[in-house]
C-alpha positions in Angstrom: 0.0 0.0 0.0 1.6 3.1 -1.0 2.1 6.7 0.2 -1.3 7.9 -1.1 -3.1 5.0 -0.2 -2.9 5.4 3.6 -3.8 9.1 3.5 -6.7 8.0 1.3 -8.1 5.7 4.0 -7.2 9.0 6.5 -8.5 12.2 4.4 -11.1 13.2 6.2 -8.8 14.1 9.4 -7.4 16.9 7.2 -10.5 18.3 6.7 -13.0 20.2 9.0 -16.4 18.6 8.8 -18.5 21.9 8.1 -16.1 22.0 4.9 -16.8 19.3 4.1 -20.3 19.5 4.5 -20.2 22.7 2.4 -18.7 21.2 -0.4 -20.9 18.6 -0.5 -24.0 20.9 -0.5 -23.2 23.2 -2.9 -21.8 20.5 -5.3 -25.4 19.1 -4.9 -27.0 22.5 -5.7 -24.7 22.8 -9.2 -26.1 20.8 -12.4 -23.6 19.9 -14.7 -25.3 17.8 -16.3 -25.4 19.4 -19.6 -21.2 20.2 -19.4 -19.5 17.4 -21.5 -17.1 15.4 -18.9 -14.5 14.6 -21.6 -13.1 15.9 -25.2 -14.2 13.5 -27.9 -10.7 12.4 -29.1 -9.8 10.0 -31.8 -6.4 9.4 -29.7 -4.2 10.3 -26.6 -5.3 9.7 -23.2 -8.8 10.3 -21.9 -7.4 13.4 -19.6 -8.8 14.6 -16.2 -12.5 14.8 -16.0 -13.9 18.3 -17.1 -16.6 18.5 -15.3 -13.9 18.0 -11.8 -11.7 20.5 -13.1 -14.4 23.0 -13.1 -15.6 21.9 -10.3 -11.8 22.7 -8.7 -12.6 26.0 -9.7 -15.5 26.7 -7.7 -13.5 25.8 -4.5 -11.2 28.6 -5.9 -13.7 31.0 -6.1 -15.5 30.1 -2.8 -11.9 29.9 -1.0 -11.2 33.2 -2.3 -7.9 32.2 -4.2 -6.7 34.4 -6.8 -4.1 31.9 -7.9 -4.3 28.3 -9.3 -1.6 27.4 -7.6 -3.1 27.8 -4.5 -5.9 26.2 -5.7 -3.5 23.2 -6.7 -2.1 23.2 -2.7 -5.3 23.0 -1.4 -6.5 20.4 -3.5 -3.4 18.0 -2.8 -3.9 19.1 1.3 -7.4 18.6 1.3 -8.0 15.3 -0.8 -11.3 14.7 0.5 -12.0 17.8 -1.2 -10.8 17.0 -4.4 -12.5 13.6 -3.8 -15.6 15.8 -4.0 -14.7 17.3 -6.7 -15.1 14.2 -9.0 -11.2 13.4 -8.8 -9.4 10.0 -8.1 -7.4 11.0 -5.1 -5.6 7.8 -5.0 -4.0 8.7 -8.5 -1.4 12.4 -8.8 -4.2 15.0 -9.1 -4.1 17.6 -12.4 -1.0 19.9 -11.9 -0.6 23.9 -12.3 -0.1 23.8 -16.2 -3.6 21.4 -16.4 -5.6 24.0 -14.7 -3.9 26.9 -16.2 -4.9 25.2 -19.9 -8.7 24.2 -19.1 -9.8 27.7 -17.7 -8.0 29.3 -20.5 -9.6 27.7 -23.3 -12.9 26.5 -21.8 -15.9 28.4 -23.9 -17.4 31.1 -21.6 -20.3 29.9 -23.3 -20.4 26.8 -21.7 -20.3 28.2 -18.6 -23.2 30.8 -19.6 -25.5 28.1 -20.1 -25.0 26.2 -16.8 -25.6 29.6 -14.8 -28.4 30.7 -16.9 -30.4 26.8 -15.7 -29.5 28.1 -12.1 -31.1 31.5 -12.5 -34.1 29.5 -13.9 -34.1 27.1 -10.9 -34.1 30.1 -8.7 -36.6 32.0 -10.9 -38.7 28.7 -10.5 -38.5 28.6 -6.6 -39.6 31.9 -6.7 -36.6 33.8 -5.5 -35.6 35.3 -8.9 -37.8 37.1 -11.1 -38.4 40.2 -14.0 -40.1 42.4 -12.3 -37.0 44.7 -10.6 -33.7 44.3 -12.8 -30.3 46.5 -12.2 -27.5 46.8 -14.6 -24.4 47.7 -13.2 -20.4 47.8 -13.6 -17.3 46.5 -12.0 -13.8 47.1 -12.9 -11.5 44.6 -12.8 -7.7 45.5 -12.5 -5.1 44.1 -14.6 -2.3 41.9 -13.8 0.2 44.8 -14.4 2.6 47.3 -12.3 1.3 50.1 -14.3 -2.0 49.6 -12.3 0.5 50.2 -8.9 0.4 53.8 -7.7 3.8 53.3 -6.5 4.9 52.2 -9.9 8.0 54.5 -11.2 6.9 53.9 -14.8 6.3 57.5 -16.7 3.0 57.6 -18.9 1.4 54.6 -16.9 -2.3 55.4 -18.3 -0.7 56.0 -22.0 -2.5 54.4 -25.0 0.7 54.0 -26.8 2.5 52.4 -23.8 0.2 49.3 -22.9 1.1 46.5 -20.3 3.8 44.1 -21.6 2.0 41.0 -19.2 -1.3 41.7 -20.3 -2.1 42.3 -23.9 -5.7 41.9 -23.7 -6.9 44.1 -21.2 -7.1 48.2 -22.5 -7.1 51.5 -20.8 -10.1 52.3 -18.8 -11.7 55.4 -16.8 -14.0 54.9 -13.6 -15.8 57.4 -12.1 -14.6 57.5 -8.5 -17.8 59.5 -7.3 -20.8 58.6 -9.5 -23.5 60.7 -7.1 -23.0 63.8 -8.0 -21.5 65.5 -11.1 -18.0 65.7 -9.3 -15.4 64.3 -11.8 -13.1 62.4 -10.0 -12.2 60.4 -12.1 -9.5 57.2 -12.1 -7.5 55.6 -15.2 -6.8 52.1 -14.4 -5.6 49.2 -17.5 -7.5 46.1 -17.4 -11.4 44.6 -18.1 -15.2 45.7 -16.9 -17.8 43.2 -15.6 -21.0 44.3 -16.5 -23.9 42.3 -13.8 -27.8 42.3 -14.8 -29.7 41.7 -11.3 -32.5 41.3 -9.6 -32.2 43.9 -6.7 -34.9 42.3 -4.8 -33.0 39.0 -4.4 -30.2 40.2 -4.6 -28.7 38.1 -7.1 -27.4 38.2 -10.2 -29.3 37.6 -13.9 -26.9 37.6 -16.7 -23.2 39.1 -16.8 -20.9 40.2 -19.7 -17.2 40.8 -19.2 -15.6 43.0 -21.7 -12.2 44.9 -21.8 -11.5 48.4 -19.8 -12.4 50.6 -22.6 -16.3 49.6 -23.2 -18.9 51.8 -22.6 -21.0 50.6 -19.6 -24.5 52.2 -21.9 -22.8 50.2 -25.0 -23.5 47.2 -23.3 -26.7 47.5 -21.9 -29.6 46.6 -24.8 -27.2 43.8 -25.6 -27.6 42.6 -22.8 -31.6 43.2 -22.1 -31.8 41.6 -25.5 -30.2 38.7 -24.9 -31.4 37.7 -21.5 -35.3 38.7 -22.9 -34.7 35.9 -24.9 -34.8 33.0 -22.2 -35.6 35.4 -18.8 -38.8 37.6 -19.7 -38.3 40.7 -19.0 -41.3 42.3 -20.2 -43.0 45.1 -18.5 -39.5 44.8 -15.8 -38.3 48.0 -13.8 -35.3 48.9 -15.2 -32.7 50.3 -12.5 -29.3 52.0 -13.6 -27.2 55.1 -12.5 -26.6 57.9 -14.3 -24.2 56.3 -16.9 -27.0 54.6 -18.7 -28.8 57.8 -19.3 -28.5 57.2 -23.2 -32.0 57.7 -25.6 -31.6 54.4 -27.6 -31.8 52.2 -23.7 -34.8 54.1 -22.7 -36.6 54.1 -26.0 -35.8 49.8 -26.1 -37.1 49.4 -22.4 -39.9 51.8 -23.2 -41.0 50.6 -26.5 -39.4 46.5 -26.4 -39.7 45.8 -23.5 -43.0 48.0 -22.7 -41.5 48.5 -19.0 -40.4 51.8 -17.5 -36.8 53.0 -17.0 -35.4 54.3 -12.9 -32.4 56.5 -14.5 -31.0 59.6 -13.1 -30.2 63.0 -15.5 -26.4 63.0 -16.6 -26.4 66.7 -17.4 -23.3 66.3 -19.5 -22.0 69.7 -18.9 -25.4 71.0 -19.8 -26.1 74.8 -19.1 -30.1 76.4 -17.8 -30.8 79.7 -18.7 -32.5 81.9 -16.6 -35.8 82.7 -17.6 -39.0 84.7 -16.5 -42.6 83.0 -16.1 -43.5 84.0 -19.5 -41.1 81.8 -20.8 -38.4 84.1 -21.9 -34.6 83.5 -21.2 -32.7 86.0 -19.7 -29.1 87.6 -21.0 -25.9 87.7 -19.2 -27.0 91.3 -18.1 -30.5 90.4 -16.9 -32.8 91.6 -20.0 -35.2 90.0 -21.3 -34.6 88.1 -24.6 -36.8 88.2 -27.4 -38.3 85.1 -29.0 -36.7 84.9 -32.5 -38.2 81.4 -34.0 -37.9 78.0 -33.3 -37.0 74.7 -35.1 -39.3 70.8 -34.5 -37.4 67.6 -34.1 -39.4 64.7 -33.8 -39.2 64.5 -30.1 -38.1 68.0 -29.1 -38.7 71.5 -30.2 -35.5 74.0 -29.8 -36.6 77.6 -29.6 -34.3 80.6 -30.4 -33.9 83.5 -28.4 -32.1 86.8 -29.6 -30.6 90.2 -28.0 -33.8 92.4 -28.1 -30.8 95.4 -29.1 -29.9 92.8 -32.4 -30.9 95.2 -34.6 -29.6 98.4 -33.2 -27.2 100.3 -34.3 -26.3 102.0 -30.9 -23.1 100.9 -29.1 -24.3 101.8 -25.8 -27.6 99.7 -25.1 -25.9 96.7 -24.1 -25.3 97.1 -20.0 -22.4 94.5 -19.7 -20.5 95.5 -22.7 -21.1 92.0 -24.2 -18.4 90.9 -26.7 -21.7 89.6 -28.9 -23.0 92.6 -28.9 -19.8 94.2 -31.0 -19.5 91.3 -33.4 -19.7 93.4 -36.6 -22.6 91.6 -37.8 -25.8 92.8 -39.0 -27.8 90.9 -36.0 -25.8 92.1 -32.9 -25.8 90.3 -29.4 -26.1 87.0 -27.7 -28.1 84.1 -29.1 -29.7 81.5 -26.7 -31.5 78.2 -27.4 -33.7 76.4 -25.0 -34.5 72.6 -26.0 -38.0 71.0 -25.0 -38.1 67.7 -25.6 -41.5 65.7 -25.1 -39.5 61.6 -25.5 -40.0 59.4 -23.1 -37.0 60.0 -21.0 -37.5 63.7 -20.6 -41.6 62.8 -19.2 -40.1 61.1 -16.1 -40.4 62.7 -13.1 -37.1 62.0 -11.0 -38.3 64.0 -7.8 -41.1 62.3 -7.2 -41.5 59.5 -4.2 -42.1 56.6 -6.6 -39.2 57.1 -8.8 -36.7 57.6 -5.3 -38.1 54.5 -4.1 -37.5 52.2 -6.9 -33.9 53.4 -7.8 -33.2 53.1 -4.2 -33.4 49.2 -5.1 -30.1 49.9 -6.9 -28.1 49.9 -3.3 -28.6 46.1 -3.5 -27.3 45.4 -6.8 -24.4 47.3 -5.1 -24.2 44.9 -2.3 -24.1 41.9 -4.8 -21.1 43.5 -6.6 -19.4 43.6 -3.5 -19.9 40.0 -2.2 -18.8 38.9 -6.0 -16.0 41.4 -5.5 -15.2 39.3 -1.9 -14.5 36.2 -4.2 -11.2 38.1 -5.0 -12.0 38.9 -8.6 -11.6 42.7 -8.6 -8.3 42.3 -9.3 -7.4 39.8 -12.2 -4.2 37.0 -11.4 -4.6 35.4 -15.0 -3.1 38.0 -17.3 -5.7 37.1 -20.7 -9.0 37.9 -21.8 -10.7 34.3 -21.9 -9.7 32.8 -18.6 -10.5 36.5 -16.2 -14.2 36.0 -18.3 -14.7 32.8 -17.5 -13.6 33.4 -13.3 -15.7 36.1 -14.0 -18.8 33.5 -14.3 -17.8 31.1 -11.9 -17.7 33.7 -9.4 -21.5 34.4 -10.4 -22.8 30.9 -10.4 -21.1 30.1 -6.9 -23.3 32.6 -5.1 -25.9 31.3 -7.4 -25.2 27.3 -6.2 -24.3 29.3 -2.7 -28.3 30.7 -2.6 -29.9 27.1 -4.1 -27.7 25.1 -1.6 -29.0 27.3 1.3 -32.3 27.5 0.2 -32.5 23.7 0.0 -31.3 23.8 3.5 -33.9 25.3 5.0 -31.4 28.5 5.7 -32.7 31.2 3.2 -31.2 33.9 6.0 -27.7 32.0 4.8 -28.7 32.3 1.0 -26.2 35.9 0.7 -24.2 35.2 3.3 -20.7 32.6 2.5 -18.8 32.5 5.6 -22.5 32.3 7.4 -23.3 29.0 5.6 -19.7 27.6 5.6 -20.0 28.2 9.3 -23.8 26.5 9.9 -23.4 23.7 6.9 
């Protein structure tokens, strides 16, 4: 009897029991059934099961490893563990280089698939549904020293100076305060997850990851499109901050998905005149303006207003000595346009009770990101695009598996809480 063999007939005394028990629960809460366990091959060996190496990866994600190698420790430490993982502990288990290869070119859409079934399972238990949605995103940092604040590289955030270790990932901006119109802003290199949830419980819907440089509002009818097509989302609530306040996503929840949009004003630098009841703007030197025309859009009407000296030929009139007003031009003075638009995202009223009280929903889409964030994947170890995706997804369908396995447990207060159902389990 070899080596392995004893601590085969011993692994459980390396291993606390409430692990264990975790393990076991949550492996029974994931379906895998429609995951192929093995590459067809006409020849070479068979290879490590798949559906055990992805399973490996979910004790990554719920240990809170950012390295396979520390995965590959804990595994060879813990071999009841990888027993329950679908391995054959009494044979080497997969090494660094195995893992390293299988998360790198495993299809993201494989792993879509299996968490879309859970978010249907959860749907069907009631604890998932259409009605509330929030789309949100999360950077994720490179695996680069130009992302270090202490790093003595000049140019860090130059375009024409990306990261040597990770060629994938591209220069991103995230707004550092996204309450107010502050701009603080903060360049970082590296990818964006972009999470569709249901802020009710708290879990997520669909995900996306794309590189650093993607517009969060790009993404956002790709993905209401997409997840429409197997998770109705008709007549849904649609949550977002102020970086989604784009025409084309209210006009597709509006007339697509016949549901109403919860989306604060981004001003964009916008300026508002002052103006009198009667509707007319006011100059810079507090005189009234004179209506001169106005021009219809099909969802707006933009109405000029002009000097009311335009037309004068005195250089006195004007009380603040406007440079407009000595142009040279035949029509002398300031111009002023005020835009009123009668689309759909210009008729919401954002001060009113109902509208404060759904978007407040969006605080727990913020709490999701940061639990998935507490799976240490805000900053990415694997330094290309495919394998920080598909982490990216695991880390979603382990507090998927985390909420089923609780919920099956009769401990739905455990369903958002990990260390709370390691701890009971």
């Amino acid at each position: 009897m070899n080596g392995r063999q004893l601590i085969f007939n011993f692994i459980e005394i390396f291993t606390s029991t409430h692990k264990v028990n975790f393990y076991t629960k949550v492996f029974d809460a994931l379906d895998l059934s429609d995951f192929p366990n093995f590459t067809p091959s006409n020849s070479g060996p068979i290879g490590y099961p798949r559906r055990a190496l992805l399973r490996a990866f979910f004790v990554m994600k719920f240990e809170k490893f950012g390295y396979i190698s520390d995965l590959v420790d804990y595994l060879n430490n813990n071999l009841i563990i990888a027993h329950l993982c679908g391995f054959d502990i009494s044979k080497p288990l997969p090494s660094y280089w195995t893992f390293e290869r299988f998360i790198k070119n495993l299809d993201n859409k494989l792993l879509k698939n299996i968490m879309r079934k859970h978010v249907n399972l959860l749907k069907e238990l009631g604890f998932i549904d259409g009605s509330f949605v929030s789309l949100d995103s999360t950077p994720i940092y490179a695996n680069t020293k130009l992302n270090n604040p202490k790093s003595f590289t000049k140019d860090r955030f130059s375009k024409s100076n990306p990261p040597k270790s990770d060629k994938d990932c591209k220069l991103g901006v995230r707004t550092a305060n996204n309450a107010n119109n502050n701009k603080k802003y903060e360049f970082f290199w590296g990818y964006k997850n972009h999470v569709l949830s249901d802020p009710i419980s708290g879990l997520p819907i669909a995900e996306i990851t794309t590189t650093a440089d993607v517009a969060d509002s790009s993404i956002a009818i790709d993905i209401l499109r997409e997840t429409n097509e197997w998770f109705s989302l008709i007549e849904t609530y649609f949550i977002a901050d102020k970086a989604y306040d784009v025409k084309d996503i209210y006009n597709f929840i509006r007339q697509v998905l016949k549901g109403h949009a919860f989306i604060p004003l981004n001003l964009r630098n916008s300026k508002k005149h002052k103006q009198l009841p009667s509707g007319h703007v006011l100059c810079d030197a507090g005189l009234a303006m004179h209506k001169d025309g106005k021009q219809y859009f099909i969802d707006k009407i933009k109405y000029k207003f002009s000097c009311p000296f335009k037309n004068s030929k005195n250089d006195n009139l004007c009380p603040c000595n406007h440079p407009n007003y000595f142009n040279g031009k035949k029509n002398r003075g300031c111009t002023k346009y005020i835009t009123v638009n009668y689309d759909y995202r210009s008729s919401i009223n954002r001060d009113s009770v109902f509208f404060k009280k759904i978007y407040a929903l969006r605080t727990e889409s913020e709490r999701y990101n940061s639990r998935w964030k507490n799976l240490n994947l805000e900053k990415a170890f694997t330094r290309n695009f495919n394998s920080i995706a598909n982490l990216n997804t695991i880390g979603h369908i382990c507090l998927l598996i985390l909420a089923i396995a609780a919920i099956n447990d009769n401990l739905v207060d455990k369903s958002k809480s990990l260390v709370g159902f390691k701890t009971v389990a």
